[in-house]
C-alpha positions in Angstrom: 123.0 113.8 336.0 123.0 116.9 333.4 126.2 116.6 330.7 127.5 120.1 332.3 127.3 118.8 335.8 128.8 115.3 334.9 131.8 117.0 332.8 132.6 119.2 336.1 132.5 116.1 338.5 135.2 114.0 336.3 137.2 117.7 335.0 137.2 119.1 338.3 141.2 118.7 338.6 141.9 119.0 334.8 144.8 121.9 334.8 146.8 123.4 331.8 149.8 121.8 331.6 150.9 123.8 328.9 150.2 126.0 325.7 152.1 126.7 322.7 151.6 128.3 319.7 149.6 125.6 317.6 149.1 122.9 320.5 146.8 123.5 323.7 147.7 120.5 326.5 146.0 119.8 329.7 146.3 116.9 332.3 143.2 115.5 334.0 145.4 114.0 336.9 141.9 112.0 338.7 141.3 110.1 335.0 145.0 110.1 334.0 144.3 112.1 330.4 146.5 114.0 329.0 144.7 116.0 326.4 146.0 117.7 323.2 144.3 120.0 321.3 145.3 121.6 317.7 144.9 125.0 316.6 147.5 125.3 313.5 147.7 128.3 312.0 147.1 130.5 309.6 144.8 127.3 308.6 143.5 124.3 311.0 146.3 122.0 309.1 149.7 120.1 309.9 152.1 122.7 309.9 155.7 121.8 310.4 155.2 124.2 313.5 152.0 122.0 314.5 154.6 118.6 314.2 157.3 119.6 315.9 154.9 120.7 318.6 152.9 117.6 318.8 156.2 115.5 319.1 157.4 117.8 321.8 154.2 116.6 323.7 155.0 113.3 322.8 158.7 113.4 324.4 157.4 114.9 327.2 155.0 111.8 327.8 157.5 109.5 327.2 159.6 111.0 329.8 156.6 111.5 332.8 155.6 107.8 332.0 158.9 107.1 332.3 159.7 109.1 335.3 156.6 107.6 337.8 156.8 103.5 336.2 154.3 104.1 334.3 151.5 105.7 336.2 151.4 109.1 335.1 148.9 108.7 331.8 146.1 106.3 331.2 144.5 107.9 328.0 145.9 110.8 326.0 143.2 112.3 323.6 143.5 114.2 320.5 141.5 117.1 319.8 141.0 120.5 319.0 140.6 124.1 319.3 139.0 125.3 316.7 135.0 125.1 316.5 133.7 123.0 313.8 137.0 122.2 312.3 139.4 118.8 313.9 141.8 119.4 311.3 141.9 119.9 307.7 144.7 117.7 306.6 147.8 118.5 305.0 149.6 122.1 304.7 149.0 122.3 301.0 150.5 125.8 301.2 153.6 123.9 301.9 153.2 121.1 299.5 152.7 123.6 296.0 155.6 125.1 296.9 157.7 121.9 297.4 156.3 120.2 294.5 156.9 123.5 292.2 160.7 123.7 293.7 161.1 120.3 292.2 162.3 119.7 296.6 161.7 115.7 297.3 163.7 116.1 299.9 161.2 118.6 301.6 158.6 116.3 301.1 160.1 113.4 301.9 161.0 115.2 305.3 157.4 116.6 306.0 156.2 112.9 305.2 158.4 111.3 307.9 157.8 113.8 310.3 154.0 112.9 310.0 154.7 109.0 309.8 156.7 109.3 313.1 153.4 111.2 314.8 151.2 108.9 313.0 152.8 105.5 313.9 153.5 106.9 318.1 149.7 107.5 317.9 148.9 103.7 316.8 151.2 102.2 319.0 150.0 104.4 322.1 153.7 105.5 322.1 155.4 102.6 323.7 153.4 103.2 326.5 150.8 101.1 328.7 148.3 103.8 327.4 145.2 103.9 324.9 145.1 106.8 322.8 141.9 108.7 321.4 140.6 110.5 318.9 137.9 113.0 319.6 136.1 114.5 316.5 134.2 117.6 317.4 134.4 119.4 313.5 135.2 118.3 310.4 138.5 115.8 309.7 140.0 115.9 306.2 143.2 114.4 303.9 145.8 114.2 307.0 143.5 115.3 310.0 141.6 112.0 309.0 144.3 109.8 308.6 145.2 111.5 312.0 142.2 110.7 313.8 142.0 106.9 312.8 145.8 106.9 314.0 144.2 106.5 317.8 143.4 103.2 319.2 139.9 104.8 319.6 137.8 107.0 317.7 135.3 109.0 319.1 133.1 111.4 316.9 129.8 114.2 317.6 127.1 113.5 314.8 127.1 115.8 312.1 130.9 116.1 311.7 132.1 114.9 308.7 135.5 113.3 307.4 137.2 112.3 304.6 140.5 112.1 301.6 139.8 114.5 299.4 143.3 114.0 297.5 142.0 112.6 294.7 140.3 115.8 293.3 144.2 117.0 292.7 145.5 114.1 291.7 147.4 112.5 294.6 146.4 109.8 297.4 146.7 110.2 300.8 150.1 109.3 301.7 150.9 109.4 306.0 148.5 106.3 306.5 145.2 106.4 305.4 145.3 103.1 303.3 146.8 101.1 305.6 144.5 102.2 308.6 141.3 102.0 306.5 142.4 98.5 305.2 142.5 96.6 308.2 139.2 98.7 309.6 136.9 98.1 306.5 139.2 95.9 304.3 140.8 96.4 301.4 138.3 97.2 298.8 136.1 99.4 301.0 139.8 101.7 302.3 140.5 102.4 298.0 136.4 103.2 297.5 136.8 105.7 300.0 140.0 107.2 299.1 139.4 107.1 295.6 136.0 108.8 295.6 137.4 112.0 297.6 134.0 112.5 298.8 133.0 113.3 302.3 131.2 111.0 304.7 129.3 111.7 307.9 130.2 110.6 311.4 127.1 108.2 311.8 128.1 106.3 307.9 131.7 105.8 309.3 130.3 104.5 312.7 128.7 102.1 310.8 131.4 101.0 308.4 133.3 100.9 311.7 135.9 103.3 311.1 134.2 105.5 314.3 133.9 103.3 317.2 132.0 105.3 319.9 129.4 108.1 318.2 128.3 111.2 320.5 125.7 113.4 320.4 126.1 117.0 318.6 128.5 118.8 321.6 128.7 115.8 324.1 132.4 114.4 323.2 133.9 115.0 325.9 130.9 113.6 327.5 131.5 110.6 325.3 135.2 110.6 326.3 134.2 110.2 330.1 132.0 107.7 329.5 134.1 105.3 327.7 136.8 105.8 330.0 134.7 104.9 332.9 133.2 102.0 330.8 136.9 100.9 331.1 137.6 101.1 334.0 134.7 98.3 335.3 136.9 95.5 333.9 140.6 97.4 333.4 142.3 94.4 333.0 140.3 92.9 330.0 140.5 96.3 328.2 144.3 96.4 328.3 144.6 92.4 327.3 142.5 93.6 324.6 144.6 96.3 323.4 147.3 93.6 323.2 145.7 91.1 321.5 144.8 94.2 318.6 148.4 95.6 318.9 149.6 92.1 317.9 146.8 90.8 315.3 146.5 94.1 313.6 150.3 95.3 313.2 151.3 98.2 310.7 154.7 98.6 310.7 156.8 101.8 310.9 158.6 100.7 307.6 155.5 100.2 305.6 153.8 103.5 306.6 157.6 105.3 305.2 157.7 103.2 301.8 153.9 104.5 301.2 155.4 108.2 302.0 158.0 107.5 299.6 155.5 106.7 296.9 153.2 109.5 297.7 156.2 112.2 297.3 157.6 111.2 294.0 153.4 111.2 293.0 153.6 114.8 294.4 156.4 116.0 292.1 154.4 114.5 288.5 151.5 116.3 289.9 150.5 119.3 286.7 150.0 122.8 286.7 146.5 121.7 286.3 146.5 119.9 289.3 148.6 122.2 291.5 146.2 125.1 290.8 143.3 122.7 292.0 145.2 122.0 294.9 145.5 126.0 295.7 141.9 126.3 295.1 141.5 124.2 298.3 144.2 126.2 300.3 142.1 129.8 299.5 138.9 128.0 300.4 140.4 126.8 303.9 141.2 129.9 304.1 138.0 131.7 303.5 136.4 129.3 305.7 138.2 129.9 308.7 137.7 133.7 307.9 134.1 132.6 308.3 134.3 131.2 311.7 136.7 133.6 313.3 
């Protein structure tokens, strides 16, 4: 069966289910996915708009789950809907202007407001549900941190991700460390954050941080197929996803005292480093100019 043909047999009753400024949903009522796809703007990053939209969604599946026992989602996948681009971290925009206000209370806020989104992601919400990542473009600072948030990551060869912090002076703060840790262990999570570099979908599939890779414009494809692959032996899959939820714990309060340390970081950032840090910002910028 061709990709196209198989994507319309499992999509065929896939409808909008809703579309706001920075966040495209749909429901796939036959496969029980909820999908949720980014488009933050000006830039493809975490505005507070992009947030507060995102945790809208995430009410609203709280309350459907909640409303049919449990039935209504078996899968909610994060994406998005900009070509080549999942999401390029952090509103750095946002941050200069905090850090240059001298405002820890802004960050602080910004910071918890991620850490909520992040830590609902890992623990599939409450819910009986898995959540995935689908990485179709490149994933950077927070859009990476993000993506490794879902109980499964599923990336096209030849995106690329990584924690490019470092080149201004700060760390990644909303959960990148203690995600990467219990992946790739200790060592291997503060190699990768500390070199700010960039690595490809197939090197993170290997270090394990990717666990299914697709080929170049066959995630969704992917998606399907893993969800199927599931379904075979449903039962063993969702023991599974207990036994992780239990051996592999990070905890709310660990994720907000790591924000705490990355926002008093922010503020000793120097002029040095904040210009470096707008640098980035005008070349987000100029690349999505590119694209458009």
């Amino acid at each position: 069966m061709s990709n196209v043909a198989y994507i319309s047999e499992v999509t065929t009753e896939r409808q909008s289910y809703g579309d706001q400024s920075q966040l495209k949903t749909y429901y796939d009522s036959k496969n029980k996915i909820g999908w949720f796809l980014m488009k933050g703007t000006p830039r493809p990053s975490f505005t507070v708009r992009l947030l507060a939209e995102i945790s809208s969604y995430f009410e609203t599946v709280k309350q459907e789950m909640a409303e049919t026992n449990g039935e209504k989602y078996d899968f909610l996948v994060l994406g998005s809907d900009i070509e080549g681009v999942f999401n390029l971290g952090g509103d750095l925009g946002l941050f200069s202007q905090y850090i240059r206000n001298k405002d820890r209370d802004g960050l602080i806020r910004y910071a918890v407001h991620s850490i909520d989104l992040i830590h609902q992601n890992m623990t599939h919400l409450g819910e009986d549900l898995t959540t995935i990542s689908l990485i179709q473009g490149d994933a950077l600072g927070g859009g990476f941190e993000s993506a490794i948030s879902a109980n499964v990551v599923i990336a096209e060869r030849g995106t690329k991700a990584g924690l490019p912090e470092v080149l201004f002076n700060l760390f990644p703060g909303m959960g990148a460390f203690s995600l990467l840790s219990r992946k790739i262990g200790f060592a291997e999570a503060e190699k990768m954050i500390m070199s700010g570099g960039l690595y490809s979908a197939e090197k993170l599939y290997d270090m394990g941080v990717v666990d299914v890779l697709a080929e170049k414009g066959e995630g969704e494809v992917a998606v399907y197929r893993y969800i199927k692959s599931t379904q075979r032996s449903m039962n063993s899959f969702r023991s599974m996803q207990r036994v992780k939820d239990i051996c592999n714990q990070v905890s709310y309060q660990e994720l907000i005292d790591i924000g705490t340390v990355w926002a008093d970081a922010a503020l000793k950032l120097t002029e040095k480093d904040l210009r470096m840090m707008e640098r980035l910002v005008r070349r987000q910028n100029t690349r999505v100019e590119d694209r458009a």
